[in-house]
C-alpha positions in Angstrom: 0.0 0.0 0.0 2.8 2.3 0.7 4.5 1.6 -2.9 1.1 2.2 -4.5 0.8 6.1 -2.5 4.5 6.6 -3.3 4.2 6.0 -7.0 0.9 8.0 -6.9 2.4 10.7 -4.8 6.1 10.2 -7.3 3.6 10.3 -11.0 2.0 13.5 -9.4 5.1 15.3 -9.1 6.3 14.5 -12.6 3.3 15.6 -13.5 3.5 19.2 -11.6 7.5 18.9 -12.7 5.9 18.6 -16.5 3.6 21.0 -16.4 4.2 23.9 -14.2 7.2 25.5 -15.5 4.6 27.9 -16.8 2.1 29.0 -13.9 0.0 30.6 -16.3 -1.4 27.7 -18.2 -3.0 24.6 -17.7 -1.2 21.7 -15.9 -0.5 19.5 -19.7 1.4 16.2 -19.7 4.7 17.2 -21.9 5.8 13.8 -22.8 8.5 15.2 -25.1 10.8 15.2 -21.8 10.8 11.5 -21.8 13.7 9.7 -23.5 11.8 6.3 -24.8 14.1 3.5 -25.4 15.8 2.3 -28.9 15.5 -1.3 -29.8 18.3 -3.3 -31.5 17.8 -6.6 -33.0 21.8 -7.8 -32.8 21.2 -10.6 -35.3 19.9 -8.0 -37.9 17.2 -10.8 -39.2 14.6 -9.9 -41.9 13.4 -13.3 -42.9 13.3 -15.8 -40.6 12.1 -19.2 -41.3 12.1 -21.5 -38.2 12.7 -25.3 -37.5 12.4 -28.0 -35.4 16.1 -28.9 -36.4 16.9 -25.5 -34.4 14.3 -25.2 -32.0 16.6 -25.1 -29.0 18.6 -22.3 -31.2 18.8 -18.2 -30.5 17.0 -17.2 -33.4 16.8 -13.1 -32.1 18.8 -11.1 -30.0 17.2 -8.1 -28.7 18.9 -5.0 -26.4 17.2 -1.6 -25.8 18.6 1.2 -23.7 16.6 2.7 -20.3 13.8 5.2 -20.6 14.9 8.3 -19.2 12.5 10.6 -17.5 13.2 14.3 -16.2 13.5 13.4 -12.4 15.5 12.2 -10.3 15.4 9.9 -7.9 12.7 8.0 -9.8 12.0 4.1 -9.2 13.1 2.0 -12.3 11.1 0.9 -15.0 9.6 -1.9 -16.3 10.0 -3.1 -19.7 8.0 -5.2 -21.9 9.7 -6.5 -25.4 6.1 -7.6 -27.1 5.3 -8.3 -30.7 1.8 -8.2 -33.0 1.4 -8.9 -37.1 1.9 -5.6 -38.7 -0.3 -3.0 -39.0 -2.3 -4.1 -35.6 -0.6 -1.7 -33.4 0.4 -3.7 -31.1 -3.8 -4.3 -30.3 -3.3 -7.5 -28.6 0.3 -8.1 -28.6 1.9 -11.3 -28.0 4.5 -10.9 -25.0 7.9 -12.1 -25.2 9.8 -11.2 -22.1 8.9 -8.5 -18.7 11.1 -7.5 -16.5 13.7 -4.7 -15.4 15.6 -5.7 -18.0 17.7 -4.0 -21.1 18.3 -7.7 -23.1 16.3 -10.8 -24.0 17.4 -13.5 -26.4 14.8 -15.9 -27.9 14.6 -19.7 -28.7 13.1 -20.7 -32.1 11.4 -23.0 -30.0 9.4 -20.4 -27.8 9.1 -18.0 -30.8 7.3 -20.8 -32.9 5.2 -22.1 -29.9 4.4 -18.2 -29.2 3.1 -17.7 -32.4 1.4 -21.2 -33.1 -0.7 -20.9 -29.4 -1.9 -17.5 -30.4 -3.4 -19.4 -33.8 -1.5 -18.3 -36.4 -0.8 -20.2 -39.3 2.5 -22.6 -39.7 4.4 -22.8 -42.9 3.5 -19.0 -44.4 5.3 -16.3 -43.7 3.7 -13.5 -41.5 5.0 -10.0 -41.5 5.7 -9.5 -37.6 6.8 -6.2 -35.8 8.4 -5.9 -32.2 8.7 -3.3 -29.7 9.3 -3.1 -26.2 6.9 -1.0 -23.5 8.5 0.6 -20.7 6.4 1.9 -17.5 6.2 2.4 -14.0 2.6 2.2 -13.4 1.3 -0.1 -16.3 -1.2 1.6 -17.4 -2.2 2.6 -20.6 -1.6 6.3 -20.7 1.9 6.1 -18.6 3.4 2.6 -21.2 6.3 4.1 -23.2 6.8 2.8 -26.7 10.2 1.9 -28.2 10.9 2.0 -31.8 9.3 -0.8 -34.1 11.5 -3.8 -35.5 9.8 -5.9 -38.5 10.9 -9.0 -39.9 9.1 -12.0 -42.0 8.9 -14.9 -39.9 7.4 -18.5 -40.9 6.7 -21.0 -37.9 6.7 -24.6 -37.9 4.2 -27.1 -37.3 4.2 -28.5 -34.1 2.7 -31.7 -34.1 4.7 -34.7 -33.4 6.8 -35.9 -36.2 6.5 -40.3 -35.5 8.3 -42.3 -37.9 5.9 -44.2 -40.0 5.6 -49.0 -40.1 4.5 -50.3 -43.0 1.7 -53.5 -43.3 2.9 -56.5 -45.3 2.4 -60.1 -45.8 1.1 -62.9 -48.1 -2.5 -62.3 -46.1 -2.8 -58.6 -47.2 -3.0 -56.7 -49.6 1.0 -55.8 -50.5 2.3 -59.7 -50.6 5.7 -60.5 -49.1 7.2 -57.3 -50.7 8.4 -54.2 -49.5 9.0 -52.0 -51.9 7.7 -48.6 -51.8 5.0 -49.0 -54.2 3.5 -52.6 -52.4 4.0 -51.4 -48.3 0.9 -50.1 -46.5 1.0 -47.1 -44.4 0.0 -47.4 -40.9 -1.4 -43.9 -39.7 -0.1 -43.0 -36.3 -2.9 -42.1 -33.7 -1.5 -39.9 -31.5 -4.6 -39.6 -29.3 -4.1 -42.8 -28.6 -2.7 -42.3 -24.9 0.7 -44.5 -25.7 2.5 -42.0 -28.1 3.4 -45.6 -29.7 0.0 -46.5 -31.6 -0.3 -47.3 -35.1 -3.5 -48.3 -37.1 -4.0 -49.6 -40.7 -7.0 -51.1 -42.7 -6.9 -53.5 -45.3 -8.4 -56.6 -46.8 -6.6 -59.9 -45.3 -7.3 -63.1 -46.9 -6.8 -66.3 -44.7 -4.2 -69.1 -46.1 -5.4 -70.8 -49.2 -8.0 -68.0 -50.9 -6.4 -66.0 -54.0 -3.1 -67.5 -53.1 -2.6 -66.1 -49.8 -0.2 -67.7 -46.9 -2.4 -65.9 -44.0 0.0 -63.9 -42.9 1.3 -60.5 -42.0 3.8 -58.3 -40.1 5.2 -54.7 -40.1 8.6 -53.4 -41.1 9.4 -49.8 -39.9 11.1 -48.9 -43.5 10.5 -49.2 -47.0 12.9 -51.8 -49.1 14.6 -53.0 -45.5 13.5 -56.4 -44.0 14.2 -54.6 -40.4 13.2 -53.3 -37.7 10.7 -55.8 -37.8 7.8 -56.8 -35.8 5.8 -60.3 -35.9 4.5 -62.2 -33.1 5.2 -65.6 -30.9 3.8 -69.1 -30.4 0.9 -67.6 -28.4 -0.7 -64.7 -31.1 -3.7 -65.3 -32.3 -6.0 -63.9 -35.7 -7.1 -61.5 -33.0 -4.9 -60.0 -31.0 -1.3 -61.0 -29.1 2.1 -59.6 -28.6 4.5 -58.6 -30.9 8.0 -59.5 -31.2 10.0 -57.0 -32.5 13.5 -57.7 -34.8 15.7 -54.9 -34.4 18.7 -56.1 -37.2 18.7 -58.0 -40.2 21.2 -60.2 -37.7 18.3 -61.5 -35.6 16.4 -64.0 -36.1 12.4 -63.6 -38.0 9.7 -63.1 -35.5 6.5 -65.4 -36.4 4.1 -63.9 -38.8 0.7 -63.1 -37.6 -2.0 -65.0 -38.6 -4.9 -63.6 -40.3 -8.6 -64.6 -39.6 -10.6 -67.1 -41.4 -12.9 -65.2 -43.3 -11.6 -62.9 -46.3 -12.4 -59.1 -45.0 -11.5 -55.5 -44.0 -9.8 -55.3 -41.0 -8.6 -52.7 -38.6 -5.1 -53.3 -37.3 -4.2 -51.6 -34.7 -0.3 -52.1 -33.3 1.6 -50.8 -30.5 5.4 -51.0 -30.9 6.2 -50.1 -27.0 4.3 -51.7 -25.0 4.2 -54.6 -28.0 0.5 -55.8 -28.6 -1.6 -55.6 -31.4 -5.4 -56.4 -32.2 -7.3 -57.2 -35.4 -10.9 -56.8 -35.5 -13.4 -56.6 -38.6 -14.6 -53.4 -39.8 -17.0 -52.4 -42.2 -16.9 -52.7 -46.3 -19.4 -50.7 -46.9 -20.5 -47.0 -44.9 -23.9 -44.8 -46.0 -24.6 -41.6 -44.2 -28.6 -40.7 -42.6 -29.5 -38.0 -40.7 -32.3 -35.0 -40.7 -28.9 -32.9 -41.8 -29.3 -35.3 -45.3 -31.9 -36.2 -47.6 -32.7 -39.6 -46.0 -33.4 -37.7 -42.9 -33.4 -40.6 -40.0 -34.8 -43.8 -42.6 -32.1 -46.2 -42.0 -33.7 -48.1 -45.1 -32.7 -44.7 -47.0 -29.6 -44.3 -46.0 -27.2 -43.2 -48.8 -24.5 -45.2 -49.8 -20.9 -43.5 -49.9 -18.2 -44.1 -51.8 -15.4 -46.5 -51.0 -12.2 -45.3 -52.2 -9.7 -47.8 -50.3 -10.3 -50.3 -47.5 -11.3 -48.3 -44.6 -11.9 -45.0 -46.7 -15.0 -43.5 -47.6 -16.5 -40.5 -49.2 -19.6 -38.6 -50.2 -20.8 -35.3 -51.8 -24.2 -34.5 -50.4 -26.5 -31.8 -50.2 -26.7 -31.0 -45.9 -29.5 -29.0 -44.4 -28.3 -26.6 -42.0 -31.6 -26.1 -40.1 -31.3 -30.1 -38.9 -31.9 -30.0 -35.3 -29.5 -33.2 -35.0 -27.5 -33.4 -38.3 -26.5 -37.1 -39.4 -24.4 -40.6 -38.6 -22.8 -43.6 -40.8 -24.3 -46.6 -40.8 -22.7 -49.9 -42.6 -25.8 -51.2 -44.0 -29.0 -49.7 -45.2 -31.8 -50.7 -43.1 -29.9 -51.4 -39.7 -28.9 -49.1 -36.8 -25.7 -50.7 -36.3 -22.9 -50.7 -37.1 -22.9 -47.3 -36.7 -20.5 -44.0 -36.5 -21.4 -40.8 -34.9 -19.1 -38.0 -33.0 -17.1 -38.8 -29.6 -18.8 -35.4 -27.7 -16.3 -33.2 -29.2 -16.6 -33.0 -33.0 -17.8 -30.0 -34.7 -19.7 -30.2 -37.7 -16.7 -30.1 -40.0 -14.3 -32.4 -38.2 -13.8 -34.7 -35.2 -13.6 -38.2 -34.1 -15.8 -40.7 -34.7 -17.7 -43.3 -32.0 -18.3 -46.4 -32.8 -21.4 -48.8 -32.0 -20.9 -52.0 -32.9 -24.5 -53.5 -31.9 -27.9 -52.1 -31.0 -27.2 -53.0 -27.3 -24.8 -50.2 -27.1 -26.0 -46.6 -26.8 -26.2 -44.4 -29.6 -23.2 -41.8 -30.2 -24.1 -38.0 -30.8 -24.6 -37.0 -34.3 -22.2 -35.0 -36.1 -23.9 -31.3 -36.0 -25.1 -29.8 -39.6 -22.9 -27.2 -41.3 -23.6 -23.7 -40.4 -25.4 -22.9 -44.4 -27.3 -25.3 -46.6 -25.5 -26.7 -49.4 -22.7 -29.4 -51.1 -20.7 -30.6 -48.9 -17.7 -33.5 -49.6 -18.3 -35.5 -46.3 -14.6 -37.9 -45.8 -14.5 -40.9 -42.8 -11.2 -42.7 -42.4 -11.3 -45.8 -40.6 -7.8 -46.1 -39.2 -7.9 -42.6 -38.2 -11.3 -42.7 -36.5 -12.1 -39.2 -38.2 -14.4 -37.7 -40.3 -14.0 -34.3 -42.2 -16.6 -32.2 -44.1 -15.6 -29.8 -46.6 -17.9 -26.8 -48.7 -18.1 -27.4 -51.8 
């Protein structure tokens, strides 16, 4: 409390100091006494383009010099180096460092996380300008303004970069070859709660149909034989551990046996903690909903397009004044199998709930797109995602 009267009591007097040279006119705030300080940028960068290669880098150096005000024996200021897109006067500025302080360096890695938190985009470059604020009292009338410094800067993306396995074997799809154009990509699913969790679809044929040996494994490169994973004695067509071959010098892992019947199937591995599971999934997917034109007739529901196991896609008219919007079912006529949204999906993305029989309760439709129209309506599998796109 006594700070706060002292700076009142101090301001006061720098404002009577200010503004009564002159008895015979109005008391006037004459901030052409105060000295605000000059910003340097050290590095002298125009264009910056950060990476994650040199996250942990300096990427700008910054020094200023002290405000000087015309009094003595005033209490130091603080500064503020801040930054905001050009031409938004520093509206909503993004803060960088605070302190009583005349030097800051910054990381590319808190620069890019800076600039990606606020919602900018990543891979474009955005013309940024900086300055730094100095105060004693932070409010808006008493924040001094240094010079501005602008530079182009393009930021990163920062989702996890996770090295990609590949599905093969004489039960899929790709045969026993790994060349780049046979392999099958398994997406990562980094929501997964493992950080280690891989997921592929495809159509596995059991030992003796079309040729096939019914089996399967996953390498973690194209055209290399390892790191390798297969299974032991104890794997089943359904789920068991995986046995992972680090060198070409180890021995092969046993294959992992595909079920019976001749299917898509959702794969789903997890190369730490070493399990994987292979269930069935659905061939076919057709969307209903009051959001569509079949509105809630399952025996309506209309049939999307299959582009690759486990990949589906639609161009449909949606209504936008649906008071639920719409689902996926696998088969006209019948309320499961069916997809809808896990709670948080918005009507243009999100991920998708499954129910696999009528005994389970119904997930929440996907809400209808803000206007009436065409829309390209995309469900992948593996992912568990849909996406819905204007058209």
């Amino acid at each position: 409390m006594k700070k706060t009267i002292y700076l009142f009591m101090l301001l006061l007097g720098i404002g009577f100091f200010w503004a009564c040279e002159d008895e015979n006119t109005n008391p006037v705030l004459d901030t052409t006494k105060i000295t605000a300080p000059t910003l340097t940028e050290e590095m002298g960068v125009a264009d910056l383009v950060l990476t994650r290669a040199a996250a942990a880098e300096t990427v700008l150096s910054f020094i200023w010099d002290s405000i000087v005000y015309p009094l003595d024996q005033i209490p130091e200021a603080t500064y503020m180096l801040i930054m905001d897109t050009v031409g938004s006067n520093f509206s909503d500025p993004i803060e960088l460092a605070i302190g009583d302080l005349l030097s800051t360096k910054v990381t590319g890695a808190t620069l890019n996380q800076k600039i990606i938190k606020e919602g900018f985009r990543h891979s474009v470059a955005i013309a940024w300008e900086f300055s730094v604020v100095a105060y004693i009292v932070n409010a808006p009338q008493d924040r001094v303004y240094s010079n501005k410094i602008s530079m182009n800067i393009t930021a990163f993306s920062d989702e996890v970069v996770v090295e990609p396995i590949y599905l093969l074997g004489g039960g899929t799809s790709a045969g026993w070859n790994n060349n780049a154009d046979r392999v099958i990509l398994a997406v990562y699913l980094p929501e997964s709660g493992t950080d280690s969790t891989f997921a592929v679809v495809d159509l596995l044929t059991p030992a003796g149909t079309d040729g096939s040996d019914g089996f399967l494994k996953f390498v973690r490169f194209v055209g290399l034989w390892a790191p390798q994973w297969g299974t032991d004695a104890t794997g089943t067509s359904e789920s068991g551990p995986l046995v992972l071959r680090p060198t070409e010098s180890e021995p092969d892992p046993a294959a992992i046996p595909v079920p019976d019947v001749q299917d898509d199937y959702l794969i789903k591995v997890d190369i730490v903690n070493l399990t994987y599971t292979i269930s069935e999934t659905v061939q076919t997917l057709h969307i209903i909903g009051d959001a569509t034109d079949a509105v809630w007739d399952a025996a309506n529901a209309i049939p999307m397009e299959k582009l690759a196991p486990g990949k589906f896609q639609l161009v449909a008219n949606l209504n936008a004044t649906a008071s639920e919007g719409f689902k996926f079912l696998e088969l006209q006529g019948q309320w499961a199998p069916m997809y809808g949204q896990d709670g948080n999906g918005t009507w243009d993305a999100g991920k998708l709930q499954y129910r696999p029989t009528e005994s389970v309760a119904d997930p929440k439709a996907i809400p209808a797109p803000p206007e009436t129209g065409s829309y390209l309506i995309e469900v992948d599998i593996a992912r568990g995602t849909y996406k819905v796109t204007a058209q």
